[in-house]
C-alpha positions as CSV (number, residue, x, y, z in Angstrom):
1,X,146.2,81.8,109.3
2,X,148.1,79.5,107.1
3,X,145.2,76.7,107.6
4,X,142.9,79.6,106.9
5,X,144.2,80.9,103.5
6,X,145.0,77.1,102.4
7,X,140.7,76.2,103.0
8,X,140.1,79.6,101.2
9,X,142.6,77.8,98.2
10,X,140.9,74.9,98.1
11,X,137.3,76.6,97.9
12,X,138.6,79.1,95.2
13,X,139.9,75.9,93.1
14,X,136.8,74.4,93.2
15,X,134.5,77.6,91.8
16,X,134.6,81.4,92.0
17,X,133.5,83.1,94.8
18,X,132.4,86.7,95.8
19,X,134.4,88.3,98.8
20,X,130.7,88.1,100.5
21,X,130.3,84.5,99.3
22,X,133.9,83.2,100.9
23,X,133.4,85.4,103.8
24,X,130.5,83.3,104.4
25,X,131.8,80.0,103.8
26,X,135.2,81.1,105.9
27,X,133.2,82.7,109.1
28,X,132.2,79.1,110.3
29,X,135.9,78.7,111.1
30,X,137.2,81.9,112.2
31,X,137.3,83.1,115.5
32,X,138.7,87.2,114.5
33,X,137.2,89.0,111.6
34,X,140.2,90.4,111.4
35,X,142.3,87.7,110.3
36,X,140.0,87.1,107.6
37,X,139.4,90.4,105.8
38,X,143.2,90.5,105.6
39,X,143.2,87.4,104.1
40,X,140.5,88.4,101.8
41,X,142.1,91.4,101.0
42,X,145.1,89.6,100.2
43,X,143.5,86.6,98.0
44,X,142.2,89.9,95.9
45,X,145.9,91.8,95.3
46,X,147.0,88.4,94.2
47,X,144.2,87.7,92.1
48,X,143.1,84.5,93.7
49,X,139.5,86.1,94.2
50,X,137.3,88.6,92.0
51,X,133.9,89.2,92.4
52,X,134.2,90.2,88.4
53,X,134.8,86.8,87.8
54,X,132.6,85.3,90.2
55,X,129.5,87.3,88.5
56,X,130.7,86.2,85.1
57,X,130.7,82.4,86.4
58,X,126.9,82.8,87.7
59,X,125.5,84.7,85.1
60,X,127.2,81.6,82.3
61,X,126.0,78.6,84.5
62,X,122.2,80.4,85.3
63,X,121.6,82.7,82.0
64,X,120.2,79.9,79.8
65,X,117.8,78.7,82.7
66,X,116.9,81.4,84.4
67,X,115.2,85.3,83.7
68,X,116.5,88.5,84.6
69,X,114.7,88.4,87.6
70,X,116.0,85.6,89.1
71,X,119.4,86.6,88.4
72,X,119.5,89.4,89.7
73,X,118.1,87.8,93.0
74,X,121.4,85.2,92.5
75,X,123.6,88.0,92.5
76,X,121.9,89.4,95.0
77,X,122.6,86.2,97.7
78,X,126.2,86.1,95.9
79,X,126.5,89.8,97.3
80,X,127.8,90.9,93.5
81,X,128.5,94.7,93.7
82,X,125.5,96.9,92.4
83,X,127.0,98.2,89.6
84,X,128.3,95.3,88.2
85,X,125.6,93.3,88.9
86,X,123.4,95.8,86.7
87,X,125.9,95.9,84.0
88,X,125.7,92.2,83.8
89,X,121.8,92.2,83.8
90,X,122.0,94.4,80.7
91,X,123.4,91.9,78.8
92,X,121.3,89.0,80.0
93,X,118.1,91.0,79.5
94,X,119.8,91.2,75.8
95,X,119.1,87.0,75.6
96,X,116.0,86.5,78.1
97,X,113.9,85.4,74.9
98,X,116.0,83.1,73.6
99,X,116.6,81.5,76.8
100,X,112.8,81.7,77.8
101,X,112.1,80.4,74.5
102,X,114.6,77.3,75.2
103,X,113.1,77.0,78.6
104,X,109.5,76.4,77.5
105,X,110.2,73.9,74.5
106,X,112.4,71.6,77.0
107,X,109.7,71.5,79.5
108,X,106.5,72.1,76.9
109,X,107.2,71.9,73.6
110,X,103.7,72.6,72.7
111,X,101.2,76.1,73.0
112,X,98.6,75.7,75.9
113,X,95.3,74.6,74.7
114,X,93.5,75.7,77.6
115,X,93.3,78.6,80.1
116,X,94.5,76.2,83.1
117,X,97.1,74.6,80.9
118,X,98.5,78.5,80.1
119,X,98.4,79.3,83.5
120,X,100.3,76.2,84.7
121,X,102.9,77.6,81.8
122,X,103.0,81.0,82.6
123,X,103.8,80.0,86.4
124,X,106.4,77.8,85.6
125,X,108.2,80.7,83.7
126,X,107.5,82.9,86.6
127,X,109.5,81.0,89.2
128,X,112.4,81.1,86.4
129,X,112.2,84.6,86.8
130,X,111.6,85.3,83.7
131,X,109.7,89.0,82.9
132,X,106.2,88.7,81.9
133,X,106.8,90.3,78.8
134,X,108.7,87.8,77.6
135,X,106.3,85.3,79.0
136,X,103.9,86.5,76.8
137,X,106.4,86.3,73.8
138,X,107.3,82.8,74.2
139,X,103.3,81.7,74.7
140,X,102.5,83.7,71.9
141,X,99.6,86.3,73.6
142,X,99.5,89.3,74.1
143,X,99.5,89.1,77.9
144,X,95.4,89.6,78.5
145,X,94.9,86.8,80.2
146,X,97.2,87.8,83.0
147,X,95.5,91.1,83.3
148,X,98.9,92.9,81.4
């Protein structure tokens, strides 16, 4: 179990992990499920893991790239705790324009000039997963196009 907990070390030292994530990442080399929720639930007394701090981690590296939407599908796949998750989402919700708005002048920088070229826009905003409401902000419409 020692080689165990010292790979579970050297994965928490690199990044934070969810107790689903480094579940995941530990059942490729454990033979008893036991053995490792023990040493999961031991890497949490001492404070080694947190999903808390996990989330916190995802939502700073993803918030100014990515929509609500998208996070929530992150934490999601990170298996972040319901609850948390959604308090989390609250607060990134609170900043979706601005980092929508930052999204679209890196890639764009300028309004559409045509239907297709809006389109192309609004899609690439969409697979950010950002909410068409604030799709329509950052373009500037008022969402008719899209049938809103």
């Amino acid at each position: 179990m020692t080689t165990l907990r010292e790979r579970a070390l050297r994965l928490l030292a690199r990044r934070e992990y969810t107790r689903h994530g480094l579940a995941l990442r530990l059942k490729q080399e454990v033979a008893a499920c036991v053995d490792l929720e023990a040493l999961l639930d031991q890497l949490e007394r001492q404070g080694y893991l947190s999903d808390q701090r996990a989330a916190e981690a995802l939502l700073r590296k993803h918030a100014e790239r990515h929509g609500v939407l998208r996070l929530r599908q992150d934490f999601q796949q990170q298996g972040v705790p319901a609850a948390l998750a959604a308090s989390l989402l609250e607060e990134a919700r609170a900043h979706e324009l601005k980092a929508g708005q930052a999204v679209w002048a890196r890639k764009f920088g300028q309004f559409p000039e045509t239907a297709a070229d809006r389109a192309r826009q609004m899609r690439y905003l969409t697979n950010r997963g950002f909410s068409r409401s604030t799709i329509a902000a950052v373009l500037g419409g008022d969402g008719e196009e899209d049938g809103e």
